[in-house]
DRENZAVO-612912 format. One record per residue (C-alpha): residue number from 1; residue in one letter; x, y, z. Coordinates in nm, 2 decimals, m for minus. Layout:
  seq  type       x       y       z
  NUM     A       X       Y       Z
...
***
This chain:
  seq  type       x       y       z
    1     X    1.49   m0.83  m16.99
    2     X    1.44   m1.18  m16.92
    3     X    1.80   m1.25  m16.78
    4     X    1.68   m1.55  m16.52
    5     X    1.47   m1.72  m16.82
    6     X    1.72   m1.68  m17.11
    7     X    1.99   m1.81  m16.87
    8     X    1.82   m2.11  m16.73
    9     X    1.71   m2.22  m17.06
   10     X    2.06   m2.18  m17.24
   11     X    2.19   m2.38  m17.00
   12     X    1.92   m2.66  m17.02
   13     X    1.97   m2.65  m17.42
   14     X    2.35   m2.63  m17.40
   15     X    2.40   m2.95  m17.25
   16     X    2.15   m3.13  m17.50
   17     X    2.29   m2.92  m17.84
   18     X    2.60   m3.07  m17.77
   19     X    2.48   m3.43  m17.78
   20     X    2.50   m3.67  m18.12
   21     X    2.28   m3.89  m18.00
   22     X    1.99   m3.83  m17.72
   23     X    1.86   m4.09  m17.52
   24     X    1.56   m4.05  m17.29
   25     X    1.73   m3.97  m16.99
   26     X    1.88   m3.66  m17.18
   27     X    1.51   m3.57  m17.29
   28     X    1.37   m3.62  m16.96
   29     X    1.63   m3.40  m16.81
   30     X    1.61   m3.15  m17.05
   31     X    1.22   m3.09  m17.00
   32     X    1.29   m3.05  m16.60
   33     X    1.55   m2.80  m16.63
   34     X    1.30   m2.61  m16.95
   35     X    1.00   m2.67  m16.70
   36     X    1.21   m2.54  m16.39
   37     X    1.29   m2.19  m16.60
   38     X    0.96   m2.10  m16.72
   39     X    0.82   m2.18  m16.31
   40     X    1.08   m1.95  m16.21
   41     X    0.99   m1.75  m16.46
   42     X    0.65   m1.68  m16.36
   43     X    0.47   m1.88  m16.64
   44     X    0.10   m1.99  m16.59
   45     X    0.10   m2.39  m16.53
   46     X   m0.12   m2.46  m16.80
   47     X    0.15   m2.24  m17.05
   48     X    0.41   m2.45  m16.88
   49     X    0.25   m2.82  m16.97
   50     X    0.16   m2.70  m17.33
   51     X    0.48   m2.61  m17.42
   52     X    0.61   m2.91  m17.26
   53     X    0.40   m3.14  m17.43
   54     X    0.50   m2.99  m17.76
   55     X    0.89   m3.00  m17.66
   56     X    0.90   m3.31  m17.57
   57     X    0.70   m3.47  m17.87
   58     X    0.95   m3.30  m18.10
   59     X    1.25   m3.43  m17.87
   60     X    1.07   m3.79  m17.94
   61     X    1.13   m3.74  m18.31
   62     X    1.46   m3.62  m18.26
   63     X    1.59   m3.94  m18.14
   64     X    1.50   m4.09  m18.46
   65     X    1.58   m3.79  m18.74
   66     X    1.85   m3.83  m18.93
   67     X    1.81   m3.43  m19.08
   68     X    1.97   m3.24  m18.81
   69     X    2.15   m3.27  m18.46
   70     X    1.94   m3.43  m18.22
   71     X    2.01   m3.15  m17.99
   72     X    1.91   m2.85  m18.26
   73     X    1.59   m3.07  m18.31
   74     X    1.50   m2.98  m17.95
   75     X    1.63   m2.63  m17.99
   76     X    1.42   m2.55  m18.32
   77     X    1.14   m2.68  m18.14
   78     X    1.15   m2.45  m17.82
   79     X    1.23   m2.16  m18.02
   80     X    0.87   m2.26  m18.26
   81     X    0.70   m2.30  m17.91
   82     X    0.81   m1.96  m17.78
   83     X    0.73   m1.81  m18.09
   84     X    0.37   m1.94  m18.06
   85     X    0.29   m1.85  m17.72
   86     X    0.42   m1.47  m17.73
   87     X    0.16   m1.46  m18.04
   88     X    0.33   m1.58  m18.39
   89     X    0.28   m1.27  m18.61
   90     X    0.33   m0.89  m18.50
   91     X    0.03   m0.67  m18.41
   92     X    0.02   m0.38  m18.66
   93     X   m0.27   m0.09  m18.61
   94     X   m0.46   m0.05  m18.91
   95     X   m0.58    0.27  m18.96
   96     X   m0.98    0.38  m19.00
   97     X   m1.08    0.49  m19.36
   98     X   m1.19    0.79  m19.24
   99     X   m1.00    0.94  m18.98
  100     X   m0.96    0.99  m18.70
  101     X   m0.87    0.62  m18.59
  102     X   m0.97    0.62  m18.23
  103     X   m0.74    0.41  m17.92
  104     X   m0.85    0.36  m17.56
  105     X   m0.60    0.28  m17.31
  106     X   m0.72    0.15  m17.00
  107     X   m0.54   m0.04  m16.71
  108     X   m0.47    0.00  m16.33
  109     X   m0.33    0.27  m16.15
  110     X    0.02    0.25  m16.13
  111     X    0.15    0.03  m16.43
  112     X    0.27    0.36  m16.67
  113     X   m0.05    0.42  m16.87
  114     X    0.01    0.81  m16.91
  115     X    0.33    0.77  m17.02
  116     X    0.29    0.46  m17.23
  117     X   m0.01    0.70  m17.38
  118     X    0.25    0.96  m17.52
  119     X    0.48    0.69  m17.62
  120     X    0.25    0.56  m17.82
  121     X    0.19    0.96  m17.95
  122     X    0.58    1.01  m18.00
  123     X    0.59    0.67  m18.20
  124     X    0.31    0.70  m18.43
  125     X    0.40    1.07  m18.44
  126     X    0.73    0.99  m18.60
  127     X    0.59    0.72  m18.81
  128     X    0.43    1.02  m19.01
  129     X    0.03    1.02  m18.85
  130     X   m0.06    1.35  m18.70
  131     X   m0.15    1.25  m18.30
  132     X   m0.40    1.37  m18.08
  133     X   m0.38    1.32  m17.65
  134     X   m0.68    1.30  m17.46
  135     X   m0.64    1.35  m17.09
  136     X   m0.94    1.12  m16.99
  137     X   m0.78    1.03  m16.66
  138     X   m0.97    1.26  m16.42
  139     X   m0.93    1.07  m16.13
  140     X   m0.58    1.03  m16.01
  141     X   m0.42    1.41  m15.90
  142     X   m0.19    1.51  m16.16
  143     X   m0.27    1.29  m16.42
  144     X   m0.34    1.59  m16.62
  145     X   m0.07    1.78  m16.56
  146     X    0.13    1.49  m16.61
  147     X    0.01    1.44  m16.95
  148     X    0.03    1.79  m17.08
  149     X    0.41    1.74  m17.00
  150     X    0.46    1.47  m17.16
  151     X    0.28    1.57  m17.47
  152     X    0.50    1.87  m17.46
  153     X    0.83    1.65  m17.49
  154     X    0.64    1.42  m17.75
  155     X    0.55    1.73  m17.98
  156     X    0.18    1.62  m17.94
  157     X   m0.14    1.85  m17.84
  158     X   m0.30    1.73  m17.57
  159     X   m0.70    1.78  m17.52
  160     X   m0.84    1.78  m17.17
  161     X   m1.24    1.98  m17.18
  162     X   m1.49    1.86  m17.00
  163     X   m1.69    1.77  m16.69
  164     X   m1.64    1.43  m16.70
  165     X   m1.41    1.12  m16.86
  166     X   m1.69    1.07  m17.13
  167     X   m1.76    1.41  m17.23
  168     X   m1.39    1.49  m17.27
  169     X   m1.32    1.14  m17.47
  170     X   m1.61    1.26  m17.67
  171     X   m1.47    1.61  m17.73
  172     X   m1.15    1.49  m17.77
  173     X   m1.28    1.27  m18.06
  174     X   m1.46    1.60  m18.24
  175     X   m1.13    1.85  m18.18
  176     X   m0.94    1.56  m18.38
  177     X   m1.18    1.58  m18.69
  178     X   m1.20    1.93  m18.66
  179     X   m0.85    1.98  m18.64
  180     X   m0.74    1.71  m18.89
  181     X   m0.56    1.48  m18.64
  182     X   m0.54    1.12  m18.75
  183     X   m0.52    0.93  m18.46
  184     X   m0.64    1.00  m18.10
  185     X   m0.51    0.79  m17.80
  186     X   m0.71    0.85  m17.53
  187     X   m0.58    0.78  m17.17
  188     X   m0.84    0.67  m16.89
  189     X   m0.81    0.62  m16.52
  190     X   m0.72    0.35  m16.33
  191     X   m0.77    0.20  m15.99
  192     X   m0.53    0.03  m15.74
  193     X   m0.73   m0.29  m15.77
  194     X   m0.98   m0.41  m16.03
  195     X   m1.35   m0.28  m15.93
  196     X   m1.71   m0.23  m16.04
  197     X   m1.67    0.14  m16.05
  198     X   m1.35    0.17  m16.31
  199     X   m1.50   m0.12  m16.54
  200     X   m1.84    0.08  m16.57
  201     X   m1.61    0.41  m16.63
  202     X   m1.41    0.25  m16.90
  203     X   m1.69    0.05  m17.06
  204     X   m1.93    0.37  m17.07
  205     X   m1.60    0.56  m17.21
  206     X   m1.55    0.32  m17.46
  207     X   m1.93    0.28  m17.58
  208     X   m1.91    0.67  m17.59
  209     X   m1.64    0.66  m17.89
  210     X   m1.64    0.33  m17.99
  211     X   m1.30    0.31  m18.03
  212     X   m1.10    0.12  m18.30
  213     X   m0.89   m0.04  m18.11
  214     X   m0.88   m0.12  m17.72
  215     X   m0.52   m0.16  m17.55
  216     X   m0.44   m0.28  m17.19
  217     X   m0.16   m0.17  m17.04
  218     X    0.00   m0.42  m16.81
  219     X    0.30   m0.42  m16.60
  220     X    0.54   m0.72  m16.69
  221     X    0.66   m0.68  m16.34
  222     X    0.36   m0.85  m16.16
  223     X    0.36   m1.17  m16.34
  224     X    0.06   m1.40  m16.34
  225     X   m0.10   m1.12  m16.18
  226     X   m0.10   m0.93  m16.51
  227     X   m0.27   m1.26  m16.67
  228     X   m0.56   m1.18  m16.41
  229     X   m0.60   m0.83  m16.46
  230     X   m0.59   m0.87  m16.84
  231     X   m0.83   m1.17  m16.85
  232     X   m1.08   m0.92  m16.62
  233     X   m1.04   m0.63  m16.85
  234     X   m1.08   m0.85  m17.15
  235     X   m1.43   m0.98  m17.04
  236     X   m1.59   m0.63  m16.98
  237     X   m1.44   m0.46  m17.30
  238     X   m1.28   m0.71  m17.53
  239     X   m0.96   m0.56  m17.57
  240     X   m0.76   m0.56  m17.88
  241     X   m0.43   m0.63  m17.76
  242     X   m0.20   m0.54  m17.44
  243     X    0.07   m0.27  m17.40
  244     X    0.37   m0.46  m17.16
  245     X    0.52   m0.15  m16.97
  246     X    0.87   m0.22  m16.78
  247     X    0.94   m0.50  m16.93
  248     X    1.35   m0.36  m16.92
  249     X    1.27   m0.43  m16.54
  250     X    1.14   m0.76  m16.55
  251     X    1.44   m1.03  m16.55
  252     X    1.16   m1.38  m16.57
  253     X    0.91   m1.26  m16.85
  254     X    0.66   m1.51  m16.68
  255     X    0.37   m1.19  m16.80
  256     X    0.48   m1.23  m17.17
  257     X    0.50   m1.54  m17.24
  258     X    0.17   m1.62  m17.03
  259     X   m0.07   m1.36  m17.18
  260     X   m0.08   m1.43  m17.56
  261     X   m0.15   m1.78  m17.43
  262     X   m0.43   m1.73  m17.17
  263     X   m0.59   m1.46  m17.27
  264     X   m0.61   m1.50  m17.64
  265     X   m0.54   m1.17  m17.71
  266     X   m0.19   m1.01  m17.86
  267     X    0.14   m0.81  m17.73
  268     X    0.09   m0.52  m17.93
  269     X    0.40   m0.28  m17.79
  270     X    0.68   m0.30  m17.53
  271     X    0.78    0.00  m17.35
  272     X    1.15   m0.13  m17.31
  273     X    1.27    0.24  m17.08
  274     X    1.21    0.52  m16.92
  275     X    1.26    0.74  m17.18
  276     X    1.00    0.81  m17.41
  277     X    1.19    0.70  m17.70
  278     X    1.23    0.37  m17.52
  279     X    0.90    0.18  m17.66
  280     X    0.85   m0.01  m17.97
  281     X    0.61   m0.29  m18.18
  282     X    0.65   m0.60  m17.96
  283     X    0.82   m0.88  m18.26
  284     X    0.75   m1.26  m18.08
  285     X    0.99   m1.39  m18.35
  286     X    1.28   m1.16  m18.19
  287     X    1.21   m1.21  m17.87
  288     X    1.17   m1.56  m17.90
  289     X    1.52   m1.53  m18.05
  290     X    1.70   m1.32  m17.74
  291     X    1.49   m1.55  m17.49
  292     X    1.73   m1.80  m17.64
  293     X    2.01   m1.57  m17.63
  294     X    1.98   m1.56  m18.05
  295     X    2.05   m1.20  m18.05
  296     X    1.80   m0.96  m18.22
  297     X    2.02   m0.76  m18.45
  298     X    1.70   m0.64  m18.70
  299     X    1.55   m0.44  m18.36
  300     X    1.90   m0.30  m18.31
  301     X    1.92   m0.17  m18.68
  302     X    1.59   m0.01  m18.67
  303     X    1.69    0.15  m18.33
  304     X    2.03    0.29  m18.46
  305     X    1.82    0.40  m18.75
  306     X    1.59    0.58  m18.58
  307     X    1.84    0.77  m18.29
  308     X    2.21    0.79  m18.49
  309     X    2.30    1.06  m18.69
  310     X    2.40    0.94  m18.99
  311     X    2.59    1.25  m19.11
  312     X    2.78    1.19  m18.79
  313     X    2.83    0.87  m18.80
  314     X    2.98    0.88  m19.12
  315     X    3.19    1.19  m19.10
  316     X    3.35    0.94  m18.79
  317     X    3.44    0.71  m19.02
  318     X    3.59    0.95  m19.28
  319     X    3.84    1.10  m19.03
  320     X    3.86    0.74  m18.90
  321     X    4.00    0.65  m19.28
  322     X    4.18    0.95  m19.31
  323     X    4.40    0.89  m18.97
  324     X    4.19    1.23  m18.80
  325     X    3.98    1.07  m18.55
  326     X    4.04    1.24  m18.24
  327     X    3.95    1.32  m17.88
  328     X    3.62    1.51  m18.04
  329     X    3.55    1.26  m18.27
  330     X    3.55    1.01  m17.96
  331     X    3.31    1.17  m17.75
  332     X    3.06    1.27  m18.09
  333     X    3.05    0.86  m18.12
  334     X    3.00    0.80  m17.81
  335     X    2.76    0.99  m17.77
  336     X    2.57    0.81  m18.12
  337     X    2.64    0.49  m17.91
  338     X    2.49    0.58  m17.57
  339     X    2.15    0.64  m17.75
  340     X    2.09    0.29  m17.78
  341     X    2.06    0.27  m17.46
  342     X    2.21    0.08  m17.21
  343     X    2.53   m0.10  m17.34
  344     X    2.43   m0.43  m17.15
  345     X    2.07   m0.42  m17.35
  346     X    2.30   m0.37  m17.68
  347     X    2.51   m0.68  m17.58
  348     X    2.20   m0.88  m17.54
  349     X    2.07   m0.80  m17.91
  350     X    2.40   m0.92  m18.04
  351     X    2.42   m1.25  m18.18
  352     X    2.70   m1.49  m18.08
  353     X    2.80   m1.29  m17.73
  354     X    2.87   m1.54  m17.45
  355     X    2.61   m1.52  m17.18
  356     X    2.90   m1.47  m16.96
  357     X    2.95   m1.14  m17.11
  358     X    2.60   m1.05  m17.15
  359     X    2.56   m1.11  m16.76
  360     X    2.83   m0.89  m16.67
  361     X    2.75   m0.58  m16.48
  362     X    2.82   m0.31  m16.72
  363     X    2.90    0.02  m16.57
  364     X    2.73    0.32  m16.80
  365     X    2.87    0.56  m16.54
  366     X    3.21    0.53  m16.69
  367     X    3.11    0.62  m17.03
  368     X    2.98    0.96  m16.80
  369     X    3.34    1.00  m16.65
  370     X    3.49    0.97  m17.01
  371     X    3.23    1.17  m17.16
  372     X    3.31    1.49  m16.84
  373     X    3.71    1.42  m16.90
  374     X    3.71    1.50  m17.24
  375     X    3.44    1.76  m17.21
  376     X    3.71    1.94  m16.98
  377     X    3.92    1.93  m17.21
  378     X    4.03    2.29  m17.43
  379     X    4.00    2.21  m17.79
  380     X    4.33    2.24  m17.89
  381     X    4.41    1.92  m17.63
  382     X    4.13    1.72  m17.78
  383     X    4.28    1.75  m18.11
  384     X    4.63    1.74  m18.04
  385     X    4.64    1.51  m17.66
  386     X    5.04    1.48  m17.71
  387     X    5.00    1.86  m17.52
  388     X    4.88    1.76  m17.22
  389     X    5.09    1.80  m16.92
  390     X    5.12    1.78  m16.56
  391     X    4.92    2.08  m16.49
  392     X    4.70    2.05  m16.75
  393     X    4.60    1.66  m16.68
  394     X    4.54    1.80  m16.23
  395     X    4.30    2.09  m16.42
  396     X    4.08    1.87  m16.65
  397     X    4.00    1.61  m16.36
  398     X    3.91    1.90  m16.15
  399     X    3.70    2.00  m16.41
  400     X    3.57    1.64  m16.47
  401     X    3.52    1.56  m16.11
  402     X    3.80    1.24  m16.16
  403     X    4.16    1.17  m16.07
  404     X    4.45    1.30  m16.26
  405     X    4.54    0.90  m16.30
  406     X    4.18    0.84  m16.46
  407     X    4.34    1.10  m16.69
  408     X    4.61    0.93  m16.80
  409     X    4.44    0.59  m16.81
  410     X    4.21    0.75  m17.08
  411     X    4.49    0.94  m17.31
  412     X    4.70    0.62  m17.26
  413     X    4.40    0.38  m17.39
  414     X    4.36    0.63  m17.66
  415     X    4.77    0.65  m17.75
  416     X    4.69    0.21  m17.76
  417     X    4.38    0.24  m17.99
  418     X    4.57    0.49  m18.20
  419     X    4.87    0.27  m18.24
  420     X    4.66   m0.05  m18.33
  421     X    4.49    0.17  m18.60
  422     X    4.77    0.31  m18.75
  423     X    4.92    0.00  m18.81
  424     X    4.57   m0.09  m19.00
  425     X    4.61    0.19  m19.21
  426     X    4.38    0.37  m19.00
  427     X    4.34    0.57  m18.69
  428     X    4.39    0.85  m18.49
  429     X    4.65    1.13  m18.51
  430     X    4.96    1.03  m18.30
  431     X    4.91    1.07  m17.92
  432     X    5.27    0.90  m17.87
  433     X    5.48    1.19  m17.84
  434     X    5.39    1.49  m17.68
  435     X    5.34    1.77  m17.86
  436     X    5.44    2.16  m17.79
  437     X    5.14    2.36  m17.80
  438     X    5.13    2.67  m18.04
  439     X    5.38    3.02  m17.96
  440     X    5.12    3.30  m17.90
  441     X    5.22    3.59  m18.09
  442     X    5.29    3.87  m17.91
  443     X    5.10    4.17  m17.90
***
């Protein structure tokens, strides 16, 4: 998410942080190489100039201020200029007085608007409403079908009755009032292209139930393009705000950062996966802050939070304290860990990582291969590793689909961690010396 933008513009501010004094010539360069990332980037031109202007007014005063580095002057100031165009404060739904509180998605064809439609189910779902899905989207083949699926894995009912999109909207509306359902999210076809026929379908949908709230779903992928679409959308229905779906695909940002700004209208939620579990409230302050390669560690607490066990997590560290971890215990943590998704987007909300190492290739697939060696494994040679043997290490990698060597490598880093840990005070059981396994009694 925004790779080619965070890394052009941390090393534009880079050079300028480090200098005591700015002249100019540093301020002149530093707005080419800021202008140069947000082009790249996809920005609209007139998003460009504004935050330009801004920029470079503060890098004026800079020159001058006695209060703070020259160089975190200009950095304070594009951080304040991001944070204004992605919107300033986060969209929250507020909820009707009398329920149930009714949202419209609309959009193309194409950019994840049945999906992003039980997202937003599964979210407000486990933020304690009671969901409703209404299959609106009689056009495209499957979309249906589709949705009943997804609703399925979202714990969501899904309502689909009806002749048309309006009369089932309509009856969707009454089954959530008879039923007690809270919120209904209605999903609505699209089109390839914007055209006369889906604007007077939406707009006749959404007079039907005059909806509380009116979301566009955009992709982040298409850039200005988005800006278009949403500025169309916005003019035949006022929309609220805007869904951004694969923005975890989109390395410029250009559609985030041009939106708020053009359009007037707010980034209400980010669907950051392809899991449905993978979307959340869209913060400008954070991602202002990991645009500038800040970090964002509050939206990785509330994602541990909300996929960790705790009771597993800490029963890790107990046995971790008491010198039990083992082979088990490894692969129960990993597994916590590999729900936060990919370990490059974990290194990215982490403040204080070099870019170098946030822009390495990380390869989840050997967490896979760890996770199928140790699987293999009996339980008596994930507790006790010192056992394993020869034969033993040739009939787990044919079990894990590896190499005996890729074996080894992983019970020797384990013997290493174990040694480190012990000298802590901590750690594993000893993996140093191999161990007999138990005499079987005889019968």
């Amino acid at each position: 998410m925004f790779e080619t933008l965070s890394g052009r513009l941390e090393g534009a501010l880079a050079r300028i942080r480090r200098k005591s004094r700015l002249t100019q010539r540093d301020v002149d360069e530093a707005l080419r190489e800021i202008r140069g990332a947000l082009l790249e980037a996809d920005v609209a031109v007139g998003v460009v100039d504004a935050i330009l202007a801004r920029v470079g007014e503060a890098a004026v005063g800079a020159m001058a201020s006695p209060s703070l580095t020259p160089g975190q002057q200009v950095v304070k100031a594009v951080h304040e200029e991001l944070l204004r165009v992605l919107g300033g404060e986060t969209f929250r739904l507020r909820y009707a007085s009398t329920p149930p509180t009714v949202i419209v998605l609309a959009g193309l064809q194409g950019v994840g608007k049945t999906t992003a439609a039980a997202k937003l189910a599964l979210q407000q779902a486990r933020e304690g409403r009671s969901p409703l899905l209404v299959a609106a989207d009689l056009q495209r083949p499957g979309a249906v079908e589709q949705l009943m699926v997804l609703g399925e894995q979202a714990g969501v009912p899904v309502v689909s009755e009806g002749g048309d999109p309006v009369t089932v909207a309509r009856r969707g509306v009454e089954a959530a009032r008879r039923s007690g359902r809270d919120v209904v999210i209605i999903d609505t076809a699209g089109r390839l292209a914007i055209d006369e026929a889906l604007m007077r379908e939406v707009a006749a949908l959404s007079s039907a139930v005059d909806p509380h709230y009116r979301l566009l779903v955009v992709d982040a992928m298409v850039g200005q393009e988005s800006v278009r679409v949403a500025k169309a959308f916005d003019e035949r229905l006022s929309i609220s705000a805007v869904i951004l779906t694969k923005l975890d695909g989109d390395a410029r940002g250009g559609a985030a950062l041009s939106i708020r700004e053009v359009v007037g209208k707010p980034i209400a939620f980010a669907s950051v996966g392809e899991k449905l579990e993978e979307f959340e409230p869209f913060y400008p302050d954070r991602m202002a802050s990991r645009i500038l390669g800040m970090g964002d560690v509050l939206s990785l607490i509330e994602r541990a939070e909300a996929t960790m066990d705790e009771e597993v997590t800490r029963r890790g560290v107990d046995k971790l304290r008491r010198g039990q971890f083992d082979l088990d215990d490894l692969l129960e943590q990993m597994r916590q860990v590999r729900r936060l998704g990919p370990l490059k987007g974990v290194l990215a909300m982490l403040p204080g990582i070099p870019r170098e190492l946030r822009n390495q290739d990380i390869d989840d697939a050997e967490l896979s291969r760890v996770e199928a060696i140790i699987s293999s494994m009996t339980p008596e040679e994930r507790r006790n590793p010192g056992i394993i043997d020869g034969s033993r290490r040739a009939r787990i990698a044919r079990g894990s689909g590896t190499q005996p060597q890729q074996v080894s490598a992983l019970l020797k880093q384990f013997r290493d961690v174990s040694k480190v840990l012990r000298q802590a005070g901590l750690g594993a059981p000893s993996a140093t010396k191999r161990r007999k396994p138990p005499r079987r009694k005889r019968r």
